[in-house]
Legacy VTK file of the C-alpha trace (Angstrom):
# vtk DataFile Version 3.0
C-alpha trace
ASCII
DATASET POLYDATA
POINTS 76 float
102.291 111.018 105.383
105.210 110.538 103.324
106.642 107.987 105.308
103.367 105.731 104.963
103.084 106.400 101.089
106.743 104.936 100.848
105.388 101.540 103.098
102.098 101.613 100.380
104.289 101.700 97.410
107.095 98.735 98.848
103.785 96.755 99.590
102.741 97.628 96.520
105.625 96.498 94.665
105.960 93.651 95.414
102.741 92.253 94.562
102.854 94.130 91.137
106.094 92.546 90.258
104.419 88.896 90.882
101.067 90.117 88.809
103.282 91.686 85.497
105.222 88.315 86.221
102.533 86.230 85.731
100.682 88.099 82.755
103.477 88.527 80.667
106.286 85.746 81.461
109.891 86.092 80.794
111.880 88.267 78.213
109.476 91.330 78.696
111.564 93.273 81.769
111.355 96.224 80.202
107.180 95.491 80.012
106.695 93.698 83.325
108.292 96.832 84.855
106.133 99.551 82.979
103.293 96.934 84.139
104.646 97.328 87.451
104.680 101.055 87.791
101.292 101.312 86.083
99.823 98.626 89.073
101.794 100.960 91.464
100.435 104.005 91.054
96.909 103.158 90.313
96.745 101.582 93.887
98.217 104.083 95.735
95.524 105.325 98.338
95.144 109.010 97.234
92.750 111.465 95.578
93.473 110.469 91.377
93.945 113.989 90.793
97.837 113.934 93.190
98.480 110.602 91.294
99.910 111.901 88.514
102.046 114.917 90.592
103.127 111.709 93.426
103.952 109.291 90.641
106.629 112.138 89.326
107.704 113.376 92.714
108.428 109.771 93.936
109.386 108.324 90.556
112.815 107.798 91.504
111.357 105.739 94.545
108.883 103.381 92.629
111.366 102.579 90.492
113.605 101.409 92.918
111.143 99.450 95.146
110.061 97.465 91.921
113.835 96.808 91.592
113.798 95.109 95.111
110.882 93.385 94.999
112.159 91.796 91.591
115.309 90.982 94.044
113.164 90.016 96.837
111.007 87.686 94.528
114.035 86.043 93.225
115.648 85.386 96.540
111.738 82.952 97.669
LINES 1 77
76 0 1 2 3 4 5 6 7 8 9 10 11 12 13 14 15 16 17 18 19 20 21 22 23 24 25 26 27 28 29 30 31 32 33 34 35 36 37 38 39 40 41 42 43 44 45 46 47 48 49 50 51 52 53 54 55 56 57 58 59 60 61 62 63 64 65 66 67 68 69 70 71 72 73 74 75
């Protein structure tokens, strides 16, 4: 299960970094990323009531795959 979450959130990442990209430009990384890891966990397919205990337990993890897909999205 763990394992499919961390495919969700990379999948997840990168189209959050491309939505807080286009709502709020550049000069706002610190913004875009709290966008990011808002978008993140609110789409993670689980019951909202582990969302909050997931988001803290992984939050290590989110952080890095929006880090990537900001790398990823500058690369295309």
């Amino acid at each position: 299960m763990l394992k499919n979450l961390k495919i969700q959130i990379k999948e997840l990442a990168k189209s959050a970094v491309i939505i807080a990209e286009k709502s709020l430009g550049s000069n706002t990384g610190k913004q875009k990323k709290k966008m990011a890891i808002e978008y993140i966990i609110n789409h993670i397919s689980m019951p909202v009531f582990l969302k909050p205990f997931i988001s803290l337990l992984l939050s290590s993890f989110i952080d890095d795959a929006v880090e990537f897909a900001v790398e990823y999205m500058e690369v295309i």
